[in-house]
N, CA, C and O atoms as a GROMACS GRO file, in nm:
protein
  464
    1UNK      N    1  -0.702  -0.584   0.694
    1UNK     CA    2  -0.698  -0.471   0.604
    1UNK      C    3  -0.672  -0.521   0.463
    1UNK      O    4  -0.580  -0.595   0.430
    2UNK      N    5  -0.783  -0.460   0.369
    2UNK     CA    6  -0.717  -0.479   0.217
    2UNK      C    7  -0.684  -0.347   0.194
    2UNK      O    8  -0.705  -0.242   0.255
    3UNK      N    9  -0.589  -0.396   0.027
    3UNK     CA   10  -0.566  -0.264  -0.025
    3UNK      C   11  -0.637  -0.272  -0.191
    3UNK      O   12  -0.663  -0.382  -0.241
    4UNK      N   13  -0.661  -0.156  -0.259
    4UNK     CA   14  -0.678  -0.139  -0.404
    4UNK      C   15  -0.690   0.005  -0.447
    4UNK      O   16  -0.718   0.113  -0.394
    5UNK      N   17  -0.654  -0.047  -0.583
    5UNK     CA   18  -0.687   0.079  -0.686
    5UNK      C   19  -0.820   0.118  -0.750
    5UNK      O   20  -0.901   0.028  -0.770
    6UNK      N   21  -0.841   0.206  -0.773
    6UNK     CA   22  -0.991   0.221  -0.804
    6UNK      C   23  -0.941   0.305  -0.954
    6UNK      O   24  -0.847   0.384  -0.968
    7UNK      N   25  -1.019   0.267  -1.032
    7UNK     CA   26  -0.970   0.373  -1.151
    7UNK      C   27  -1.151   0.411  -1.203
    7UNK      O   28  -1.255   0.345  -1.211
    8UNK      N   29  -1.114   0.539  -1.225
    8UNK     CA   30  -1.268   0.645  -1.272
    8UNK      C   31  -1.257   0.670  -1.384
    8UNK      O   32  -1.175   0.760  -1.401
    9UNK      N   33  -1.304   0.632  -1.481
    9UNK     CA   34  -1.320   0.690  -1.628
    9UNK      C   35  -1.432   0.691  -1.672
    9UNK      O   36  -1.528   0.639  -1.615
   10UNK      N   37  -1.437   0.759  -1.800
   10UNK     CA   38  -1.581   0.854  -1.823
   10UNK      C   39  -1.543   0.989  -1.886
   10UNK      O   40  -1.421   1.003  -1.891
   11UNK      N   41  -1.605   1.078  -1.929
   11UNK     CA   42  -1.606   1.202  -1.946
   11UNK      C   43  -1.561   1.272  -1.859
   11UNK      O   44  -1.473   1.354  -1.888
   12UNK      N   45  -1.609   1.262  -1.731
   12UNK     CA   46  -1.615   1.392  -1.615
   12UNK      C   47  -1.551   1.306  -1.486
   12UNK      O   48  -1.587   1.294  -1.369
   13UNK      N   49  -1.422   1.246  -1.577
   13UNK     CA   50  -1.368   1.156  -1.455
   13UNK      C   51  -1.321   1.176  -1.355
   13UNK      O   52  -1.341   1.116  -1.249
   14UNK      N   53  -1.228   1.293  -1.384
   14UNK     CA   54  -1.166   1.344  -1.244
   14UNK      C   55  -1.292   1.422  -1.143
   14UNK      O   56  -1.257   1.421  -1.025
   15UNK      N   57  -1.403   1.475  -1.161
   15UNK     CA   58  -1.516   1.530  -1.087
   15UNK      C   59  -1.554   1.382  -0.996
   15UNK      O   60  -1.541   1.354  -0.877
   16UNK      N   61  -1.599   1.315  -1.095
   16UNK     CA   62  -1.620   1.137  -1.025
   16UNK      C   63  -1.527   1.132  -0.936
   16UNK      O   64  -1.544   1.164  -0.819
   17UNK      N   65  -1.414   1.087  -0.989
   17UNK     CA   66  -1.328   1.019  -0.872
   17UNK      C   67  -1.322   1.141  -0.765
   17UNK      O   68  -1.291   1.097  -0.654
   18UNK      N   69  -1.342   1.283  -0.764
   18UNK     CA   70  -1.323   1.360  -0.655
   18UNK      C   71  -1.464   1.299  -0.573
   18UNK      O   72  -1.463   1.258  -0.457
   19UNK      N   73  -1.552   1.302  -0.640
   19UNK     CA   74  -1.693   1.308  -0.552
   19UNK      C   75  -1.663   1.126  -0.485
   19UNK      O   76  -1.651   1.104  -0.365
   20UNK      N   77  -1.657   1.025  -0.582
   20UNK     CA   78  -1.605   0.920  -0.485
   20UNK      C   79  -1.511   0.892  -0.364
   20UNK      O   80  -1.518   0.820  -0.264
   21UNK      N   81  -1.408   0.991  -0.425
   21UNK     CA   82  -1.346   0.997  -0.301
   21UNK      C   83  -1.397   1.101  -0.176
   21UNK      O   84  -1.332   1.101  -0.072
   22UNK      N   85  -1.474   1.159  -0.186
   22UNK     CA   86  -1.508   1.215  -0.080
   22UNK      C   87  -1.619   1.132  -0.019
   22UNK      O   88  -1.600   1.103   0.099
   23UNK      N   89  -1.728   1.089  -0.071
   23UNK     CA   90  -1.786   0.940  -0.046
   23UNK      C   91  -1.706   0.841   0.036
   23UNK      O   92  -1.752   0.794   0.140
   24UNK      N   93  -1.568   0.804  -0.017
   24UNK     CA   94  -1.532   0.724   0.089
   24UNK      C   95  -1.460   0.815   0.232
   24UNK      O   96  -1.489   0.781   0.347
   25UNK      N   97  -1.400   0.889   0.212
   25UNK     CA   98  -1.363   0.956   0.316
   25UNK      C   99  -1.433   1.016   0.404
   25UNK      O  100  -1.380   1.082   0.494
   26UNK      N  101  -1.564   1.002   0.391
   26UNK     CA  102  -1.681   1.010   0.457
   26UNK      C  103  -1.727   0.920   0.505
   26UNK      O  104  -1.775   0.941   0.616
   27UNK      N  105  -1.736   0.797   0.459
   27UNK     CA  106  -1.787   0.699   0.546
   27UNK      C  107  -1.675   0.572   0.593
   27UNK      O  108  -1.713   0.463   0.636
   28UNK      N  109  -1.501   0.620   0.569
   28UNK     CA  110  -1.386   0.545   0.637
   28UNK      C  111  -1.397   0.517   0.774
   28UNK      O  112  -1.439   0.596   0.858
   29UNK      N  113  -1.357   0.396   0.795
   29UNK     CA  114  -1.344   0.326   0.934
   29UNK      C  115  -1.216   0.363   0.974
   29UNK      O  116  -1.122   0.425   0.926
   30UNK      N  117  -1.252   0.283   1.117
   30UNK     CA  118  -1.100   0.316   1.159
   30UNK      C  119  -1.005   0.256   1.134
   30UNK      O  120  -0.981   0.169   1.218
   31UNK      N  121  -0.907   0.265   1.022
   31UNK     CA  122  -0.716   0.194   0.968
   31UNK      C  123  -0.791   0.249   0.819
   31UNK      O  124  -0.716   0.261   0.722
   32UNK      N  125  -0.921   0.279   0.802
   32UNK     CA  126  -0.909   0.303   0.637
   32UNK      C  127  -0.822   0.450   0.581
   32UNK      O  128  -0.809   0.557   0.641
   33UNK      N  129  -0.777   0.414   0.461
   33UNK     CA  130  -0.715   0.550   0.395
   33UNK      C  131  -0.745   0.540   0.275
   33UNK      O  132  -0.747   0.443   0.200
   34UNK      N  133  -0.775   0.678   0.254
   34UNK     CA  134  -0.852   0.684   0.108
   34UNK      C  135  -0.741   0.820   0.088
   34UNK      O  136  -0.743   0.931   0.141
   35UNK      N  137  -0.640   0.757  -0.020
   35UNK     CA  138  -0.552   0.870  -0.141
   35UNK      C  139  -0.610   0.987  -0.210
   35UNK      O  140  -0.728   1.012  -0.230
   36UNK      N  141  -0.530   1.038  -0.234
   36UNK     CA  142  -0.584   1.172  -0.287
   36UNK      C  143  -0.584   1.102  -0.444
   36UNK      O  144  -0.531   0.993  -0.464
   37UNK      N  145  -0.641   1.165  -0.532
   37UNK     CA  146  -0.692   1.157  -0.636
   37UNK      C  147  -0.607   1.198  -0.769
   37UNK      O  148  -0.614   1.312  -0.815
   38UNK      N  149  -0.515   1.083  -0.834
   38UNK     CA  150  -0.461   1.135  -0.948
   38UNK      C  151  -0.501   1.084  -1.060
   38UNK      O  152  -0.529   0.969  -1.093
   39UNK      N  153  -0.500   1.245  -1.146
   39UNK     CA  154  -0.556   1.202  -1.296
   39UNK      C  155  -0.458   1.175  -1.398
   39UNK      O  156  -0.370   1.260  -1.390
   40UNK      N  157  -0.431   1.075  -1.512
   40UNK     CA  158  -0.364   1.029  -1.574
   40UNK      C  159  -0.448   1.040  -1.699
   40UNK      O  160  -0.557   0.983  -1.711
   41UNK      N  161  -0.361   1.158  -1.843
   41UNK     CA  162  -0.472   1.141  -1.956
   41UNK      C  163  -0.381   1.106  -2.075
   41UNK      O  164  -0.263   1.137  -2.088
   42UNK      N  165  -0.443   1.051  -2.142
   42UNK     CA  166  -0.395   1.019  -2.249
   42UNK      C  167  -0.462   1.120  -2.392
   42UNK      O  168  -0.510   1.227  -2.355
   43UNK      N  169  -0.466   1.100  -2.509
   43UNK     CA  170  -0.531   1.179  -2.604
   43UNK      C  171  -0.639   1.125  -2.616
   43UNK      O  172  -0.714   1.207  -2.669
   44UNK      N  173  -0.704   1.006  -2.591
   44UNK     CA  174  -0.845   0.956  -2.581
   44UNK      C  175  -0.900   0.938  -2.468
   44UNK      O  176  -1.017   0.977  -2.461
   45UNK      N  177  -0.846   0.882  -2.358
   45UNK     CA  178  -0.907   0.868  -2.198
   45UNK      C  179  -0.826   0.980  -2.095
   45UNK      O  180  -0.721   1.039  -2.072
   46UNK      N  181  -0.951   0.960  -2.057
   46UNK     CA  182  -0.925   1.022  -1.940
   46UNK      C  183  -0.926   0.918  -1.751
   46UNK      O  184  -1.039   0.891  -1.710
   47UNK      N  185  -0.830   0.881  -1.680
   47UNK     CA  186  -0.839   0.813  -1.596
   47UNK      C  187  -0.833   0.897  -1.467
   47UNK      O  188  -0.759   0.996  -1.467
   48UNK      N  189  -0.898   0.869  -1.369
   48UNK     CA  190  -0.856   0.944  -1.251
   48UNK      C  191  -0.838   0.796  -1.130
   48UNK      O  192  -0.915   0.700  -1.120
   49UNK      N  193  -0.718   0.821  -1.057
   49UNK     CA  194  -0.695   0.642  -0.965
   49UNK      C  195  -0.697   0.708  -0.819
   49UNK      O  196  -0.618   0.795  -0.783
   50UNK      N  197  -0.762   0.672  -0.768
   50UNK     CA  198  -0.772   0.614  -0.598
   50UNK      C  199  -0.715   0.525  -0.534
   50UNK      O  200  -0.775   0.417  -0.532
   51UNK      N  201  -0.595   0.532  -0.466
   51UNK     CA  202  -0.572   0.406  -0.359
   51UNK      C  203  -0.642   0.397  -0.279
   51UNK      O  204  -0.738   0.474  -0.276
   52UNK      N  205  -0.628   0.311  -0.194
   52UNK     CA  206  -0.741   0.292  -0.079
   52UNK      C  207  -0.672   0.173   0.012
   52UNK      O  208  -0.623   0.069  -0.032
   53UNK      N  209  -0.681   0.206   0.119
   53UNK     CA  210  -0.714   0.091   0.236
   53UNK      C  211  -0.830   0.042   0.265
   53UNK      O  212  -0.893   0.146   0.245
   54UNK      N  213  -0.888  -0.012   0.288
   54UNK     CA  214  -0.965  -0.063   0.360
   54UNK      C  215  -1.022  -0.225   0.498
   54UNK      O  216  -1.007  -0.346   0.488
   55UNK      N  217  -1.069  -0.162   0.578
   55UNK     CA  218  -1.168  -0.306   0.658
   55UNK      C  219  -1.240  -0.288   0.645
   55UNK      O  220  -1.301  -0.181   0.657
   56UNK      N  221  -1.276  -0.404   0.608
   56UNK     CA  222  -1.397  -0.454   0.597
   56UNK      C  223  -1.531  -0.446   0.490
   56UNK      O  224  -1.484  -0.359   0.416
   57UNK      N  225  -1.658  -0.474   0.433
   57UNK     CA  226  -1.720  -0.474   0.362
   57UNK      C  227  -1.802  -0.330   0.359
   57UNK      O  228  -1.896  -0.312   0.283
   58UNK      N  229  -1.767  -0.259   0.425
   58UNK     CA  230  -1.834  -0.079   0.394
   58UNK      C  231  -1.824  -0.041   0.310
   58UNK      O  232  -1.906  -0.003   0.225
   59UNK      N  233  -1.665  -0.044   0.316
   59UNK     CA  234  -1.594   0.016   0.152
   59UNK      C  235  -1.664  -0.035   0.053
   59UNK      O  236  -1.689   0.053  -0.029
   60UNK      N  237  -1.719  -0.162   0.016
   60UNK     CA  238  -1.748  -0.191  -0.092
   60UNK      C  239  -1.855  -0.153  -0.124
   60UNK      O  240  -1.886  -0.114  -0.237
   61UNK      N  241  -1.971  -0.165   0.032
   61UNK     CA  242  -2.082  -0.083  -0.030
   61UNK      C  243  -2.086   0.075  -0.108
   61UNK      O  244  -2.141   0.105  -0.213
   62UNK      N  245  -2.002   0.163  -0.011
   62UNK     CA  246  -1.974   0.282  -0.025
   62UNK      C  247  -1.975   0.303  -0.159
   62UNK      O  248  -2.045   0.402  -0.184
   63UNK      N  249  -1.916   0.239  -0.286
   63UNK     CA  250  -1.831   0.249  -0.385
   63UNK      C  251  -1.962   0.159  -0.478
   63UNK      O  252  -2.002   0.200  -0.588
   64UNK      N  253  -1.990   0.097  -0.445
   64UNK     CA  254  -2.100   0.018  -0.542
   64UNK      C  255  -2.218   0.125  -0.547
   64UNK      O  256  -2.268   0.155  -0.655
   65UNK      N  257  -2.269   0.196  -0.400
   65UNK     CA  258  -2.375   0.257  -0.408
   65UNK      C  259  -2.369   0.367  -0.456
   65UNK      O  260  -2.470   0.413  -0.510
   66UNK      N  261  -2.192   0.477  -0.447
   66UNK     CA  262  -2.212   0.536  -0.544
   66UNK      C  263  -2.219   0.534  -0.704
   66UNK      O  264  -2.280   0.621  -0.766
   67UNK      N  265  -2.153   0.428  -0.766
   67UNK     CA  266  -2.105   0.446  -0.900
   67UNK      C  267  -2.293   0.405  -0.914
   67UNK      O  268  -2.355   0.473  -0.996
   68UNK      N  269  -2.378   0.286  -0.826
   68UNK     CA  270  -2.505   0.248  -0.896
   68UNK      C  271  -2.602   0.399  -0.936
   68UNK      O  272  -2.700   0.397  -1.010
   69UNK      N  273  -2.560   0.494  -0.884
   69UNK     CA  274  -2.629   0.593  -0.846
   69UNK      C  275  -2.564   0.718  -0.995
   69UNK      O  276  -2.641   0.809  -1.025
   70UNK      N  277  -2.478   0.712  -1.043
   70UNK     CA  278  -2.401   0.748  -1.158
   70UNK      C  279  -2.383   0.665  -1.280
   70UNK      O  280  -2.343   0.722  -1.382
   71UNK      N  281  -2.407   0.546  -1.281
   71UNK     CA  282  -2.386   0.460  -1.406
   71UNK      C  283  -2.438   0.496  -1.554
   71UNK      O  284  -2.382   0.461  -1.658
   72UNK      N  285  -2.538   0.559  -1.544
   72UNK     CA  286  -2.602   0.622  -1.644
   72UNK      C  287  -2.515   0.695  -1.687
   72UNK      O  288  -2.465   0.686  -1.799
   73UNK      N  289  -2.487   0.777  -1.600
   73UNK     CA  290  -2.415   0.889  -1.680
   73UNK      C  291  -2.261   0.886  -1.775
   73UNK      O  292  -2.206   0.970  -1.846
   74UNK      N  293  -2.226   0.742  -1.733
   74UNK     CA  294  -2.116   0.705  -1.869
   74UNK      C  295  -2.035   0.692  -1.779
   74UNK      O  296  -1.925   0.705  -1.832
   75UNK      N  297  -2.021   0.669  -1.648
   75UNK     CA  298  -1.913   0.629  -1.514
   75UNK      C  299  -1.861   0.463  -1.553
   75UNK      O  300  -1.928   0.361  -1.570
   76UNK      N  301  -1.724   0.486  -1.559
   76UNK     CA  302  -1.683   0.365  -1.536
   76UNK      C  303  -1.576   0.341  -1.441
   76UNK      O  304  -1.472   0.406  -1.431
   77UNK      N  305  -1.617   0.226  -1.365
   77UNK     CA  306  -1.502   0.241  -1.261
   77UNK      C  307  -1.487   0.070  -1.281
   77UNK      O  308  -1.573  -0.016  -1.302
   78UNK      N  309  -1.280   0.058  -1.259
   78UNK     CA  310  -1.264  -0.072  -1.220
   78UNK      C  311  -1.181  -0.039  -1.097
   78UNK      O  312  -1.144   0.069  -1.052
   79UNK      N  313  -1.160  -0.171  -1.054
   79UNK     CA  314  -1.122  -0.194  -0.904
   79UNK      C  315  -0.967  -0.307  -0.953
   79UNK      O  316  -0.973  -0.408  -1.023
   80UNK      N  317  -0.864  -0.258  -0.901
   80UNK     CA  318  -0.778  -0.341  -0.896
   80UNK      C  319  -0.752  -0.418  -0.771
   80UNK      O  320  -0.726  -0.316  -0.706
   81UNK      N  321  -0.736  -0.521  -0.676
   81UNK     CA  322  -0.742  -0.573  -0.558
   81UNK      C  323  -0.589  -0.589  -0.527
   81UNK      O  324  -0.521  -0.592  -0.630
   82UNK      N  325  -0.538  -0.598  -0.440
   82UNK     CA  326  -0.400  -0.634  -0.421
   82UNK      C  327  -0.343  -0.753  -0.425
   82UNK      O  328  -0.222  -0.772  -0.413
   83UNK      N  329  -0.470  -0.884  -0.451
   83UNK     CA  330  -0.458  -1.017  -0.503
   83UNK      C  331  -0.448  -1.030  -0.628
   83UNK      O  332  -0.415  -1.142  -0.665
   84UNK      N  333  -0.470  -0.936  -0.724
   84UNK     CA  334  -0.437  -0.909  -0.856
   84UNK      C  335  -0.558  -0.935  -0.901
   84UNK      O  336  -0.552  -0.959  -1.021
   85UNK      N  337  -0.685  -0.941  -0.853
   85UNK     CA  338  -0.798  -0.946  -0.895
   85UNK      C  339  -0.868  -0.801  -0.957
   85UNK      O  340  -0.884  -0.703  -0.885
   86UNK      N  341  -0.901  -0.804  -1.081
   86UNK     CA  342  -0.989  -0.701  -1.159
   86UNK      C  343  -1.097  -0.671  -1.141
   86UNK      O  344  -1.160  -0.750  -1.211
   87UNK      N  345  -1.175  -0.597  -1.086
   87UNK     CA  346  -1.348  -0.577  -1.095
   87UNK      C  347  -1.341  -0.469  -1.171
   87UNK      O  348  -1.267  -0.371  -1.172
   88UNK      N  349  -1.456  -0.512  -1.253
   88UNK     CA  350  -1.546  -0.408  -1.339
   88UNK      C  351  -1.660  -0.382  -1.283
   88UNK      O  352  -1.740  -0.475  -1.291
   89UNK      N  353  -1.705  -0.263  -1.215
   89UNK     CA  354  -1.795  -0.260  -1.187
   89UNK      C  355  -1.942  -0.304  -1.288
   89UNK      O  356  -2.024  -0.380  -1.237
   90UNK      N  357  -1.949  -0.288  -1.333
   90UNK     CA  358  -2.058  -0.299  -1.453
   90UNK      C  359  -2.048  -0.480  -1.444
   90UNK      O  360  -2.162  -0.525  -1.435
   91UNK      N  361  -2.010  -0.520  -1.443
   91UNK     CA  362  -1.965  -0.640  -1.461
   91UNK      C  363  -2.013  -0.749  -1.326
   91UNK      O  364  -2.003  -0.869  -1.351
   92UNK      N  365  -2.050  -0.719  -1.221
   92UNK     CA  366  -2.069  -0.759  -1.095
   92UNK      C  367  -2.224  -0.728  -1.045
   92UNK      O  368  -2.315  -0.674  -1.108
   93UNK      N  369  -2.224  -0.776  -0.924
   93UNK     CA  370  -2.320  -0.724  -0.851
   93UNK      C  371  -2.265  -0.708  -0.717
   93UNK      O  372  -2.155  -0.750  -0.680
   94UNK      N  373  -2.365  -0.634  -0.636
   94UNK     CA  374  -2.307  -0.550  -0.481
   94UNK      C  375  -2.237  -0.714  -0.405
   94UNK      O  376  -2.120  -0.722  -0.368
   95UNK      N  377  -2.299  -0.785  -0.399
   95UNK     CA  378  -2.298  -0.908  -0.326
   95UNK      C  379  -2.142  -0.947  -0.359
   95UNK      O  380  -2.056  -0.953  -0.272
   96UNK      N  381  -2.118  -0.974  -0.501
   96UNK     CA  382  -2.017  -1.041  -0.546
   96UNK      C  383  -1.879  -0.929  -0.540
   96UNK      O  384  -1.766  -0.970  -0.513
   97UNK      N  385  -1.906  -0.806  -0.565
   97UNK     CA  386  -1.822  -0.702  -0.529
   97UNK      C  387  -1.769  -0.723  -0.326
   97UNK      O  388  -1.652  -0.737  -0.290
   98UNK      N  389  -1.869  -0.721  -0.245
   98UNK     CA  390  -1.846  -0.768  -0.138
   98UNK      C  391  -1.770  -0.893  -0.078
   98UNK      O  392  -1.706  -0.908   0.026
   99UNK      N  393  -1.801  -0.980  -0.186
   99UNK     CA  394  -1.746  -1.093  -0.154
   99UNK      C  395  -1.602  -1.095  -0.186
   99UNK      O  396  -1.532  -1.160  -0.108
  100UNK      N  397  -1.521  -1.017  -0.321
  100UNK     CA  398  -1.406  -1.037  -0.382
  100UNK      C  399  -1.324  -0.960  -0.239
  100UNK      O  400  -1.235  -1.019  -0.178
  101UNK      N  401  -1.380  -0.797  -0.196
  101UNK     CA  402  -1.349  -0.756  -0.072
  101UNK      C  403  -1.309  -0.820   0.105
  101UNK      O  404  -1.251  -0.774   0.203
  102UNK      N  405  -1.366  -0.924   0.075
  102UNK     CA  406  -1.376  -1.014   0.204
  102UNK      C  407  -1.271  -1.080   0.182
  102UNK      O  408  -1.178  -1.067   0.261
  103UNK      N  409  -1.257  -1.165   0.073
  103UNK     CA  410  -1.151  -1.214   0.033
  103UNK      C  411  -1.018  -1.176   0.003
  103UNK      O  412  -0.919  -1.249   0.011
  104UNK      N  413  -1.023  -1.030  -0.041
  104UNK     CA  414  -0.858  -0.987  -0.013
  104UNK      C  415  -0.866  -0.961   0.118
  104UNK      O  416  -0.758  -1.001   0.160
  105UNK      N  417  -0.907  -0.934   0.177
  105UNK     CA  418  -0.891  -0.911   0.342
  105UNK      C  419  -0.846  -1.023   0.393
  105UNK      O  420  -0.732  -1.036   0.439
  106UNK      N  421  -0.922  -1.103   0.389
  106UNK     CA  422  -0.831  -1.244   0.494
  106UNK      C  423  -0.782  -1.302   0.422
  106UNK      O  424  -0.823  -1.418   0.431
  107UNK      N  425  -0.671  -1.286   0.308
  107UNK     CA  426  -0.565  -1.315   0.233
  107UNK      C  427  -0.454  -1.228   0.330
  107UNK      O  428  -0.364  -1.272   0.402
  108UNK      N  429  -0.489  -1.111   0.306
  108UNK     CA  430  -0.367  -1.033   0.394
  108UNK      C  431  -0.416  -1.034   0.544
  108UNK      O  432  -0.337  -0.974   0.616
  109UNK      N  433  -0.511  -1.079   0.602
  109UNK     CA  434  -0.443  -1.109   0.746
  109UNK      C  435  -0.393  -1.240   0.782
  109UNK      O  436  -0.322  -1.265   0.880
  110UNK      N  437  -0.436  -1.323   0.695
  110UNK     CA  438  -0.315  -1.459   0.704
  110UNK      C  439  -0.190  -1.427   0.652
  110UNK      O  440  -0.122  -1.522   0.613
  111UNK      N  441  -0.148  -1.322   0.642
  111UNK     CA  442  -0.053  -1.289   0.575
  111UNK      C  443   0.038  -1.264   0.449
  111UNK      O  444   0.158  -1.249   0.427
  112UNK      N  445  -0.070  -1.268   0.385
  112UNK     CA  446   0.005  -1.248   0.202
  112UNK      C  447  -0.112  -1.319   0.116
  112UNK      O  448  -0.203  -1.399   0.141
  113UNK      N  449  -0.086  -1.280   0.053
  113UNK     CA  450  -0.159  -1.320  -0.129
  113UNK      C  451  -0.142  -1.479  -0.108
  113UNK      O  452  -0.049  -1.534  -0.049
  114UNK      N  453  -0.238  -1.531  -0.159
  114UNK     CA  454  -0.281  -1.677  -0.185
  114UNK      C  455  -0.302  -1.651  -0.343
  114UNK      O  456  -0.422  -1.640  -0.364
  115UNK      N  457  -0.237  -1.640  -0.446
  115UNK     CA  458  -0.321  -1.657  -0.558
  115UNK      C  459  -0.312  -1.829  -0.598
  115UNK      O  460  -0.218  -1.902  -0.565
  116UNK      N  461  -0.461  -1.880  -0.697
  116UNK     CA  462  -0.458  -1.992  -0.753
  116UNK      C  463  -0.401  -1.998  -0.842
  116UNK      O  464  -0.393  -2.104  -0.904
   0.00000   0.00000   0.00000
Protein backbone atom coordinates (compact mmCIF):
# COMPACT_ATOMS: atom_id res chain seq x y z
CA UNK A 1 0.00 0.00 0.00
CA UNK A 2 1.08 3.64 -0.78
CA UNK A 3 -0.15 6.73 0.52
CA UNK A 4 -0.47 10.56 -1.04
CA UNK A 5 -1.82 13.84 -1.37
CA UNK A 6 -3.25 14.99 -4.42
CA UNK A 7 -3.76 18.75 -4.61
CA UNK A 8 -6.42 20.29 -7.49
CA UNK A 9 -5.97 23.74 -8.50
CA UNK A 10 -7.36 25.74 -11.23
CA UNK A 11 -10.39 27.86 -11.35
CA UNK A 12 -13.09 25.23 -10.77
CA UNK A 13 -10.95 23.34 -8.31
CA UNK A 14 -13.04 22.11 -5.82
CA UNK A 15 -15.69 20.71 -8.86
CA UNK A 16 -12.22 18.89 -10.14
CA UNK A 17 -11.13 17.46 -7.13
CA UNK A 18 -14.96 16.35 -6.46
CA UNK A 19 -15.21 14.77 -9.98
CA UNK A 20 -11.56 13.16 -9.35
CA UNK A 21 -12.45 11.94 -6.46
CA UNK A 22 -15.33 10.24 -7.52
CA UNK A 23 -13.15 8.81 -10.45
CA UNK A 24 -11.11 7.23 -7.93
CA UNK A 25 -13.72 5.93 -5.72
CA UNK A 26 -15.02 4.35 -8.58
CA UNK A 27 -12.41 2.50 -9.76
CA UNK A 28 -10.67 1.69 -5.81
CA UNK A 29 -9.32 -1.70 -5.14
CA UNK A 30 -9.50 -3.57 -2.41
CA UNK A 31 -7.35 -1.62 0.97
CA UNK A 32 -7.75 1.60 -1.34
CA UNK A 33 -9.23 4.84 0.42
CA UNK A 34 -9.93 7.77 -1.25
CA UNK A 35 -10.66 11.03 1.48
CA UNK A 36 -13.20 13.23 1.22
CA UNK A 37 -12.27 16.38 -0.40
CA UNK A 38 -10.94 19.57 1.38
CA UNK A 39 -10.78 22.96 -0.03
CA UNK A 40 -8.14 25.36 1.29
CA UNK A 41 -8.33 29.17 -0.26
CA UNK A 42 -6.30 31.71 -0.06
CA UNK A 43 -7.06 35.37 -1.80
CA UNK A 44 -5.38 34.14 -5.06
CA UNK A 45 -5.63 30.18 -5.16
CA UNK A 46 -7.82 28.12 -4.80
CA UNK A 47 -6.62 24.37 -3.61
CA UNK A 48 -8.81 21.43 -3.14
CA UNK A 49 -6.48 18.07 -1.38
CA UNK A 50 -7.28 14.39 -1.60
CA UNK A 51 -5.67 11.78 0.55
CA UNK A 52 -5.54 8.59 -0.78
CA UNK A 53 -4.41 5.06 -0.22
CA UNK A 54 -3.59 3.14 -2.63
CA UNK A 55 -2.32 -0.63 -4.39
CA UNK A 56 -1.03 -0.74 -6.87
CA UNK A 57 -0.62 1.04 -10.43
CA UNK A 58 -4.63 1.70 -11.15
CA UNK A 59 -4.59 4.57 -9.07
CA UNK A 60 -2.17 6.12 -11.14
CA UNK A 61 -3.79 5.42 -14.24
CA UNK A 62 -7.15 6.54 -12.85
CA UNK A 63 -5.70 10.04 -12.02
CA UNK A 64 -3.42 10.57 -15.11
CA UNK A 65 -6.40 9.62 -17.40
CA UNK A 66 -8.51 11.90 -15.76
CA UNK A 67 -6.57 15.16 -15.33
CA UNK A 68 -5.19 14.08 -19.44
CA UNK A 69 -8.78 14.42 -20.28
CA UNK A 70 -9.15 18.11 -18.38
CA UNK A 71 -5.72 19.67 -18.86
CA UNK A 72 -6.91 22.13 -21.21
CA UNK A 73 -9.13 23.45 -19.19
CA UNK A 74 -6.49 25.10 -16.70
CA UNK A 75 -6.44 21.76 -14.22
CA UNK A 76 -3.57 21.51 -12.23
CA UNK A 77 -2.88 18.77 -10.14
CA UNK A 78 0.30 17.79 -8.01
CA UNK A 79 0.81 14.61 -6.24
CA UNK A 80 2.63 14.55 -2.97
CA UNK A 81 4.00 10.73 -2.29
CA UNK A 82 4.65 9.67 1.23
CA UNK A 83 8.46 9.31 0.19
CA UNK A 84 8.38 12.99 -0.05
CA UNK A 85 8.38 12.82 -3.70
CA UNK A 86 6.50 15.78 -5.76
CA UNK A 87 4.69 15.08 -9.09
CA UNK A 88 3.47 17.64 -11.26
CA UNK A 89 1.34 16.30 -13.35
CA UNK A 90 2.08 18.40 -16.38
CA UNK A 91 5.48 17.64 -15.77
CA UNK A 92 5.51 13.68 -16.35
CA UNK A 93 4.21 11.16 -18.41
CA UNK A 94 1.58 8.14 -17.56
CA UNK A 95 4.60 5.67 -17.55
CA UNK A 96 6.82 7.74 -15.24
CA UNK A 97 3.78 8.76 -12.99
CA UNK A 98 3.35 4.83 -12.69
CA UNK A 99 6.63 4.19 -12.02
CA UNK A 100 7.12 6.93 -8.98
CA UNK A 101 3.69 4.84 -7.69
CA UNK A 102 5.39 1.45 -7.76
CA UNK A 103 8.03 2.80 -5.99
CA UNK A 104 6.36 4.24 -2.97
CA UNK A 105 4.65 1.03 -2.69
CA UNK A 106 7.51 -1.28 -2.16
CA UNK A 107 9.22 1.34 0.00
CA UNK A 108 6.35 0.84 2.45
CA UNK A 109 6.05 -2.83 2.17
CA UNK A 110 9.67 -3.24 3.06
CA UNK A 111 8.72 -1.22 5.58
CA UNK A 112 9.39 2.52 5.62
CA UNK A 113 10.74 5.27 3.44
CA UNK A 114 14.15 4.65 1.84
CA UNK A 115 14.89 8.21 0.88
CA UNK A 116 18.44 8.96 -1.06
Amino acid sequence: MGTAVLEVSGPEAARWAAELRGALAANAGPGDEVSPVEVQRSAELVIAVIGLVFAGVGTAKTIWDWWHSRRTDGVSVTILLSDGTRVELSNVSSGELEIAFQQVESRQAEGGDHRG
